[in-house]
C-alpha positions in Angstrom: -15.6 -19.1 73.2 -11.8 -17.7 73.0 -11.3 -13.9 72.4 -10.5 -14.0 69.1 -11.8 -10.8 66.6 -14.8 -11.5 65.2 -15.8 -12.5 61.8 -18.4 -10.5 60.9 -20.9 -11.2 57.6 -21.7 -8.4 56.1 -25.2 -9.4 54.4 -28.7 -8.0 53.2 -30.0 -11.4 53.3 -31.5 -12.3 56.4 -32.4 -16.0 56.1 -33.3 -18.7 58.5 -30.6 -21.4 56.0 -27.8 -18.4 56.1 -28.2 -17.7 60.0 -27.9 -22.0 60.6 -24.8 -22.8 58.2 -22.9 -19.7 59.8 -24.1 -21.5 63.6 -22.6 -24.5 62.2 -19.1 -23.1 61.0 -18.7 -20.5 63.6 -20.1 -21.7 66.7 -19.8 -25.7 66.3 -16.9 -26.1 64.2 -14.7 -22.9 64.9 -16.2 -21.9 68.1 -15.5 -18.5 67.2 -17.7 -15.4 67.8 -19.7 -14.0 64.7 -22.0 -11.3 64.0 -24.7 -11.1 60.6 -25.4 -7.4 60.2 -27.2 -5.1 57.4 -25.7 -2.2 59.4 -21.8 -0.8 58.3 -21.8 0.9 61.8 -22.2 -2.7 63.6 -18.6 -3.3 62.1 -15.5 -2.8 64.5 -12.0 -2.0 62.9 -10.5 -5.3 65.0 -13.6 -7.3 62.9 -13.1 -10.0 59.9 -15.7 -8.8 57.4 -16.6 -10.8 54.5 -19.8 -9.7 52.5 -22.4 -11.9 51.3 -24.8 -10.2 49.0 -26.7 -11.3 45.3 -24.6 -8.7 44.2 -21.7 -7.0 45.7 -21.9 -3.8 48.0 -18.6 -2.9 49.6 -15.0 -3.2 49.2 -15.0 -6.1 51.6 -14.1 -9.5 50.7 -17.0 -10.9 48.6 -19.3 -13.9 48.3 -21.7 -13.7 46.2 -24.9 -15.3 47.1 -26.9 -18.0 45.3 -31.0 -17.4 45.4 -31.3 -20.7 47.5 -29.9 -19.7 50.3 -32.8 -17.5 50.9 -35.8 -19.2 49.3 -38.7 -20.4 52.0 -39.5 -23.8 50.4 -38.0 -26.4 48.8 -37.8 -26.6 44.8 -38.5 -29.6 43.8 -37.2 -29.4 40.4 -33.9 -28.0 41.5 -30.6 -29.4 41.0 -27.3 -27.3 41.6 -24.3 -26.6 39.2 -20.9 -28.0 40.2 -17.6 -27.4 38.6 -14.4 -29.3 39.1 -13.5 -32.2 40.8 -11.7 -33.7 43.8 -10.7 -31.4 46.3 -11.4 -28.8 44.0 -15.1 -29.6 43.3 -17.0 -26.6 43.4 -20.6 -26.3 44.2 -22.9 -23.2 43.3 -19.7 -21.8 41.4 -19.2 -18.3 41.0 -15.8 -16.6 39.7 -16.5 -12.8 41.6 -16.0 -14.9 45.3 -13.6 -15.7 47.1 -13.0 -19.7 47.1 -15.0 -19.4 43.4 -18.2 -20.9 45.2 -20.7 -19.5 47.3 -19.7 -22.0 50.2 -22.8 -21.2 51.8 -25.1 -22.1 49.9 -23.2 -25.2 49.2 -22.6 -25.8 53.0 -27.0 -25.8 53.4 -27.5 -27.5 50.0 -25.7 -30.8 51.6 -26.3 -30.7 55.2 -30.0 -29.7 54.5 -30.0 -33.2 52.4 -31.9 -31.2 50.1 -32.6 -34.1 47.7 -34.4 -36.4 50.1 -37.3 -33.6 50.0 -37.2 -33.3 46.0 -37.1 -37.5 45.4 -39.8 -39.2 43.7 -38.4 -42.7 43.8 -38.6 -44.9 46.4 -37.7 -49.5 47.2 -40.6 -51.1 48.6 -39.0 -50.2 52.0 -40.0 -46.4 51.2 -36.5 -45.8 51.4 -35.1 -43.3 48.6 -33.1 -44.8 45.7 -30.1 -43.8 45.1 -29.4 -44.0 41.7 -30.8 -40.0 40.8 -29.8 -38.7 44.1 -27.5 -36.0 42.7 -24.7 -35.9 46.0 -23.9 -39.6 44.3 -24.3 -39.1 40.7 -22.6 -35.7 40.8 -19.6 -37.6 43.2 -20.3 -34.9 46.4 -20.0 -38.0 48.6 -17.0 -39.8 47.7 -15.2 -36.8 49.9 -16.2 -35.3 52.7 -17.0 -32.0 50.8 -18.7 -29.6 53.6 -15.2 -30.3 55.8 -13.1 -29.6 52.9 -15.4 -26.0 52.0 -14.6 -25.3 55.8 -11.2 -25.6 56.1 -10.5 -23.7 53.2 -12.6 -21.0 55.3 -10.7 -21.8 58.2 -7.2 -21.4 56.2 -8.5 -17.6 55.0 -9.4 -16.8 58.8 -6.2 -18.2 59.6 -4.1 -15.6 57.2 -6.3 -13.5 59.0 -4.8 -14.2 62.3 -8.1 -16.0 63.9 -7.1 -19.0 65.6 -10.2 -21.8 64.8 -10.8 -24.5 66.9 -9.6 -27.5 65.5 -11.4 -31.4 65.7 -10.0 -34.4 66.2 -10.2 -37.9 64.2 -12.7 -40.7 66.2 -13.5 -43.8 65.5 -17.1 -45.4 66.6 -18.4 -48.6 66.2 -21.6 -49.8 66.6 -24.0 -52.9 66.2 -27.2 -52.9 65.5 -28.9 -55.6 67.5 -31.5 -57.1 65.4 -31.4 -60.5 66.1 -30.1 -61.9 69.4 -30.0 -65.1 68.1 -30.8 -66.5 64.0 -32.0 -69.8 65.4 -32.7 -70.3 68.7 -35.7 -68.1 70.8 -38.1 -68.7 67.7 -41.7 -70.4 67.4 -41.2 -74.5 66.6 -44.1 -73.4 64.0 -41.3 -71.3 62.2 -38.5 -73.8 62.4 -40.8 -76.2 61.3 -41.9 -73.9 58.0 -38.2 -73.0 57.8 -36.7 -76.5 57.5 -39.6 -78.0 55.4 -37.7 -75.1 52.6 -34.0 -76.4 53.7 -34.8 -79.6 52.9 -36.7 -78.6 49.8 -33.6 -76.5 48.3 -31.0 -79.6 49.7 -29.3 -77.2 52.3 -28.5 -80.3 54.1 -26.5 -78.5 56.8 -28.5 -75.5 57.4 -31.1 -77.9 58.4 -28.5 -80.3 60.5 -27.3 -77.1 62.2 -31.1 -75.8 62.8 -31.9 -79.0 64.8 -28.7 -79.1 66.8 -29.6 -75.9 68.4 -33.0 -76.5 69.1 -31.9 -79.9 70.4 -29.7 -77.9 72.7 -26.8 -80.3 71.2 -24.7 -76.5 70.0 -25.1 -73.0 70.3 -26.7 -70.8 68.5 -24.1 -69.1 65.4 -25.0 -65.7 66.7 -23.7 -66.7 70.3 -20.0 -65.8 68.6 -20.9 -62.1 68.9 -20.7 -62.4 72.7 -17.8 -64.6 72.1 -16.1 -61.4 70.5 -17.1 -59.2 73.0 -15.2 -60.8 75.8 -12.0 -59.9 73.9 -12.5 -56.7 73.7 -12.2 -55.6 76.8 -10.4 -52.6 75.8 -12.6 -51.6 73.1 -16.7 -49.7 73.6 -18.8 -49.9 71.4 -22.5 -48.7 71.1 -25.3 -51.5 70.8 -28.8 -50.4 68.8 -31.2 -52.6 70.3 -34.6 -53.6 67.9 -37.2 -53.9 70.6 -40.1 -55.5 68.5 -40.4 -58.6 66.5 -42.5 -59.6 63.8 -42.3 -59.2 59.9 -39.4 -57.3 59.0 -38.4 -56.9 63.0 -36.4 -59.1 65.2 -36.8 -62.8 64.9 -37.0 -63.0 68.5 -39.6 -62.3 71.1 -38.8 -60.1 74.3 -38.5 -62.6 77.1 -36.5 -63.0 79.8 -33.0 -64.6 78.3 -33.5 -61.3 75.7 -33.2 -58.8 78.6 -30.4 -60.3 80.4 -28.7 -60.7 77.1 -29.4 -56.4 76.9 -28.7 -56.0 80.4 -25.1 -58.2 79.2 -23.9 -55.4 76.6 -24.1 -52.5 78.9 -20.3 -53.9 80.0 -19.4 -53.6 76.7 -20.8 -50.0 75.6 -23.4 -47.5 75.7 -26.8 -49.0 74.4 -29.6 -46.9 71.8 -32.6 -47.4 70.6 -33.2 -49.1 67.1 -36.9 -47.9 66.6 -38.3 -50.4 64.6 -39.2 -50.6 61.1 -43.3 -49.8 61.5 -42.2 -46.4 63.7 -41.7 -45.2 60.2 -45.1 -44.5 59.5 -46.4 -45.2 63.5 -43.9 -42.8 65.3 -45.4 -43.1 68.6 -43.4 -46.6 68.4 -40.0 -44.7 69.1 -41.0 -43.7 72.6 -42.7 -46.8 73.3 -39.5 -49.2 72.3 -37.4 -46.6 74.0 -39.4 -46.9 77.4 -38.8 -50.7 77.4 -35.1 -50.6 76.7 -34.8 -47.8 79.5 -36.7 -50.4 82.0 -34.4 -52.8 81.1 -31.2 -50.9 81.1 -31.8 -48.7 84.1 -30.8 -45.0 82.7 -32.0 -42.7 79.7 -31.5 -43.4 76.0 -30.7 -40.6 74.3 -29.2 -42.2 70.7 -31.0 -43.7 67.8 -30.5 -45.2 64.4 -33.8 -46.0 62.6 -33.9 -49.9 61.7 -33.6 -50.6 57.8 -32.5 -47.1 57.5 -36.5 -46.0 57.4 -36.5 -42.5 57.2 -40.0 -40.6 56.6 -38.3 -36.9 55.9 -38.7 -35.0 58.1 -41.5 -36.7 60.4 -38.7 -39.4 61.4 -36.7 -36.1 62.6 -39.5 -34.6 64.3 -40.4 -37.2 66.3 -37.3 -38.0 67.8 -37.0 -34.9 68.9 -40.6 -35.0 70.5 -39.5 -38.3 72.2 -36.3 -36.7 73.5 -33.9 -38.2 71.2 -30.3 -36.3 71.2 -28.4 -37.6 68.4 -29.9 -39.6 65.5 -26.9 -42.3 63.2 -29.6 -43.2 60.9 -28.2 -40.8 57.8 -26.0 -43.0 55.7 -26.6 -45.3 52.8 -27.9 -48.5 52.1 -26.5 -49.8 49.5 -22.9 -47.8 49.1 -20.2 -46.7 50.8 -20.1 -42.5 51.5 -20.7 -39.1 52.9 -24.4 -39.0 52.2 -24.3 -35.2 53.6 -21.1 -34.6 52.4 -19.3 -34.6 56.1 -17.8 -36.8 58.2 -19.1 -34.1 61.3 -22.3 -34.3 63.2 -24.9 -31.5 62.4 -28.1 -30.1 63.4 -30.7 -31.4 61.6 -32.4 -28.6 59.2 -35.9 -28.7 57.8 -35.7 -26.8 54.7 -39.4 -27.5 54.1 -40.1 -24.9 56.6 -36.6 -23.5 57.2 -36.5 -24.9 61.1 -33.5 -26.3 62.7 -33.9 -28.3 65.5 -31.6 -29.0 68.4 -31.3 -32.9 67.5 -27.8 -34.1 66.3 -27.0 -36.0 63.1 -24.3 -38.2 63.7 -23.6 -39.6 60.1 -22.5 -43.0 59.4 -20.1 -43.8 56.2 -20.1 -47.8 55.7 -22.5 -50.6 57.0 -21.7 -54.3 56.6 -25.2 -55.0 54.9 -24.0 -52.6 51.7 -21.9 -55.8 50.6 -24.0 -58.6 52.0 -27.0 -57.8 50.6 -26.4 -54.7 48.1 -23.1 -55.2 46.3 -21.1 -58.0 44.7 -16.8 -57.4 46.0 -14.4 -59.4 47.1 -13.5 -59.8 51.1 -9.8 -57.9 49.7 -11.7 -55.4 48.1 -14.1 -54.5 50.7 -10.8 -54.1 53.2 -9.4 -51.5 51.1 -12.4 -49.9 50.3 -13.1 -49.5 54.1 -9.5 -48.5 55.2 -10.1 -46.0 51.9 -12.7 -44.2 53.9 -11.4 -44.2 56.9 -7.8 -42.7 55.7 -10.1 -40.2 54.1 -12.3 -39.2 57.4 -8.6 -38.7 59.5 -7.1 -36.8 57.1 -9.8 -34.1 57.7 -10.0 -34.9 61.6 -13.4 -36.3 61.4 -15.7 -38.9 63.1 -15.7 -42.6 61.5 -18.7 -44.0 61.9 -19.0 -47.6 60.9 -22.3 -50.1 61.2 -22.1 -54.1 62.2 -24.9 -55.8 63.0 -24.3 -58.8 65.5 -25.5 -61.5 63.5 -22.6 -60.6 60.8 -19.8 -61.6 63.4 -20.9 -65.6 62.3 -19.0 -64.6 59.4 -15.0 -64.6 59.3 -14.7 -61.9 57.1 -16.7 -59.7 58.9 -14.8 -60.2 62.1 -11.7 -60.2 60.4 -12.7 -56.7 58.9 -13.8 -55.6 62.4 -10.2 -56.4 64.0 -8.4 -54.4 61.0 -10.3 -51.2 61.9 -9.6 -51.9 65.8 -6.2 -52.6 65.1 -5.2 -50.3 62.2 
């Protein structure tokens, strides 16, 4: 901490939500020293006060407060009011405060995620849809809102001649490892069953490529991946490793070739864990996998990202920190580009269930390679720009850009060609 004044919030309200959004501006993001006090004698003449009340008490500078910022469970029935748009969206608007907003409340609202503990509607992969989760239908992440809200806060406290920490822009790339290899390292049972519906469709050379590997006669398609790697020598990356197979898992069995292929990547990056797609109702999996991968690796594994994106809110949470997972990259769509919690920043993760914040990280992610493979019907020129979009977007607010490949998407020209503009742009 430098030795700045500090900002002090003048407040009745004396909430577990207000006490961790002001940890996350101050302390994380400003690194500034605050106080939250009921008490007017608390307050030093060198201070910063702003007040945040339900209804204004003092002469200070005012925010006024919106009920949720102090409610003990979730409303599952509640949706916010939003003004504007842009960089001037507003969220819990309110003309007696400064900004217009109470940017507290807005500040929880999103990094809370809120709306994953009101949803009703869920795939088949109990994931949440999308399509009424208001952050999308509202447009709260097609901008990194929560960065914007602070930096107006920052620019105030600024004029008030407090100097804030500033961040800087990252990039991070990572894999996730779900598949070693598509062919090779699989049951003859399966490439039998897999080529009797090759030849059955006429994909003639899916099934002359199938055989050649299993004669040995080429590689395998995925084997390009390591290809890459060795020419990028310059570049880390971080590798989440799926550590069982079976339906909906990896394709390939743990065996020897697998763990010298792990024990390959460390050269390359730092490796995490990508618990697997039953730890989403069987949580004692995360620890498990993440023992093995350890073994293998030879030092601790502190990073996750939960495999199809599973996440059981807020058991997932929970368990990786029982398992002694730091930072979690699991929160980011499926299916669409965006800031799903409205920042480009990691977080705490808050349970606003029971009003807890816990000490693990969420490192959001804001594009994934699947979205367009699997989700989405654009154009290789169109995905480009809509990538370098959001990425032009994250450094203009000095944030992190998180971006998810999977391995098994480097057999694909465009995909590595996308790849080499982000390294190289």
């Amino acid at each position: 901490m430098n030795n700045n004044p500090r900002v002090v919030i003048f407040s009745l309200i004396q909430s577990p939500r207000l006490k961790y959004v002001l940890e996350i501006i101050f302390r994380q993001r400003f690194k500034i020293n605050y106080l939250i006090t009921a008490n007017k004698n608390d307050i030093q003449e060198s201070d910063v006060v702003i007040e945040y009340n339900l209804h204004q008490e003092t002469d200070y500078d005012f925010i006024q407060a919106h009920k949720i910022i102090q409610e003990e469970s979730v409303d599952k029935k509640f949706k916010p009011t939003i003004e504007g748009e842009e960089t001037s969206l507003r969220l819990f608007p309110t003309e007696d405060s400064i900004f217009k907003m109470d940017i507290f409340s807005a500040i929880f609202y999103c990094l809370s995620m809120y709306d994953a503990y009101t949803s009703n509607n869920y795939d088949q992969h109990k994931r949440i849809v999308f399509k009424e989760w208001f952050p999308r239908i509202s447009g709260l992440d097609q901008l990194p809102y929560v960065d914007i809200w602070i930096n107006k806060l920052q620019l105030y406290l600024d004029e008030k001649g407090l100097v804030c920490h500033q961040s800087q822009f990252e990039q991070d790339i990572s894999f996730d490892i779900d598949h070693f290899y598509l062919l090779d390292q699989r049951p003859l049972f399966q490439h039998i069953k897999a080529s009797i519906k090759e030849l059955l469709k006429l994909r003639f050379f899916q099934l002359f490529q199938r055989w050649m590997v299993i004669l040995g006669l080429t590689q395998d398609p995925a084997e390009k991946f390591f290809d890459f790697l060795e020419y990028q020598d310059k570049n880390k990356f971080k590798f989440f490793i799926l550590m069982k197979h079976g339906k909906n898992n990896s394709l390939n069995p743990l065996n020897d070739l697998k763990k010298s292929l792990i024990k390959k990547l460390v050269s390359h990056g730092n490796i995490a864990i990508h618990p697997s797609y039953d730890s989403y109702s069987k949580t004692e999996l995360i620890e498990i996998e993440k023992n093995k991968l350890s073994q293998i690796i030879q030092y601790f594994i502190n990073t996750s990202r939960f495999h199809f994106l599973r996440i059981n809110f807020p058991d997932s949470f929970y368990a990786l920190e029982k398992y002694n997972i730091k930072i979690d990259q699991s929160v980011g769509y499926y299916d669409k580009p965006g800031f799903m919690a409205s920042t480009c920043q990691p977080f705490n993760y808050f349970n606003p269930i029971n009003n807890e914040s816990l000490n693990l990280i969420i490192d959001p992610f804001v594009w994934m390679d699947s979205m367009n493979k699997y989700y989405r019907d654009i154009d290789d020129k169109e995905e480009k720009l809509e990538l370098l979009h959001f990425k032009s977007i994250v450094k203009k607010y000095n944030g992190k850009f998180n971006v998810v490949f999977h391995n098994d998407s480097m057999v694909d020209r465009r995909y590595r060609m996308l790849l080499k503009s982000l390294l190289y742009n």
